[in-house]
C-alpha positions as CSV (number, residue, x, y, z in Angstrom):
1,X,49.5,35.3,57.8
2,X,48.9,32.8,54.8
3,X,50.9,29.9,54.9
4,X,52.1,27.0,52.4
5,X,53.5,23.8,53.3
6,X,56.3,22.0,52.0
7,X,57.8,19.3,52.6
8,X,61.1,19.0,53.9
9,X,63.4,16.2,53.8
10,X,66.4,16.5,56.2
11,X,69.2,14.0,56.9
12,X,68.5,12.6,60.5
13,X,71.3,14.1,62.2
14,X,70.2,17.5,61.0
15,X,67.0,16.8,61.8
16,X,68.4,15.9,65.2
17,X,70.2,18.8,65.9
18,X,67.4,20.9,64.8
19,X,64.9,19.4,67.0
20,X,67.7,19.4,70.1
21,X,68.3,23.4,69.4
22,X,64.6,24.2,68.9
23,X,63.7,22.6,72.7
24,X,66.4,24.6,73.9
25,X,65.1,27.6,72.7
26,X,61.5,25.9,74.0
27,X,59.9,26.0,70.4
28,X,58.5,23.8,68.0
29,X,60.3,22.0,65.2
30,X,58.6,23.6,62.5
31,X,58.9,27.1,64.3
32,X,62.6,26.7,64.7
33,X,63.0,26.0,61.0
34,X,61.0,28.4,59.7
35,X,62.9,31.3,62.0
36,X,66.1,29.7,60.3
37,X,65.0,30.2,57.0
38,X,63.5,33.4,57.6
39,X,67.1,34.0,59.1
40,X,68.8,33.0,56.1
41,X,66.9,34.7,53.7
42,X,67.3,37.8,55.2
43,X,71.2,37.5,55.3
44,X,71.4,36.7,51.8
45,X,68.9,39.2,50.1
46,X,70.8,42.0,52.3
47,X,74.2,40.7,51.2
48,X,72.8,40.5,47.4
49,X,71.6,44.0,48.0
50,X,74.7,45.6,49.4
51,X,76.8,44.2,46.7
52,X,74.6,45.3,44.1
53,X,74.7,48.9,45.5
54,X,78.5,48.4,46.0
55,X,79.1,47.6,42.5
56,X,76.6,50.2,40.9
57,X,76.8,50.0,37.3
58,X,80.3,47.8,37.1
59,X,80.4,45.1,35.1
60,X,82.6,41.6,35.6
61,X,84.8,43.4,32.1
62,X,85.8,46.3,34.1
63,X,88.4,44.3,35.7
64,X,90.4,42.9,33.1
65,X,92.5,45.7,33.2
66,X,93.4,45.4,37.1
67,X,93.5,42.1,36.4
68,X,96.4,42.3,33.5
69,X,98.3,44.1,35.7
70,X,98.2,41.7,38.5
71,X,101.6,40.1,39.8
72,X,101.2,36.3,38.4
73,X,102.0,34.2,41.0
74,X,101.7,30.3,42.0
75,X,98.3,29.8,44.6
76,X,99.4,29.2,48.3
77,X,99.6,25.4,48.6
78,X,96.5,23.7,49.6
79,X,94.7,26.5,47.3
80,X,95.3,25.3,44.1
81,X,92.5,24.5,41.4
């Protein structure tokens, strides 16, 4: 495995937490994080990738006409811009 360094500035109590969950799991710092962000990386490149196939060759334009038809409406409070 070839591996880079990088380093990471977190916020104590991240850090913290971090370093409390990866002794739980009875692993080091540095392994803990890097499982996270292998973690993370996987959720988002399959969510990028099943939205991608989901949308096939649409493009953002395709729904101004379901969009002009749409009831106009006030946001529910506490959603407004």
């Amino acid at each position: 495995m070839n591996r880079a360094s990088y380093p990471l500035k977190l916020p104590a109590s991240v850090k913290a937490a971090a370093a409390r969950l990866a002794k739980e799991d009875g692993v080091s710092l540095n392994q803990w994080i890097s499982v996270a962000i292998a973690q993370k990386i996987g959720v988002v490149e399959t969510a990028a990738d099943f939205l991608s196939r989901r949308a096939g060759k649409a493009r953002a334009a395709d729904m101004l006409p379901f969009l002009d038809k749409a009831k106009r409406e006030n946001p529910p409070v506490g959603d407004e811009a």
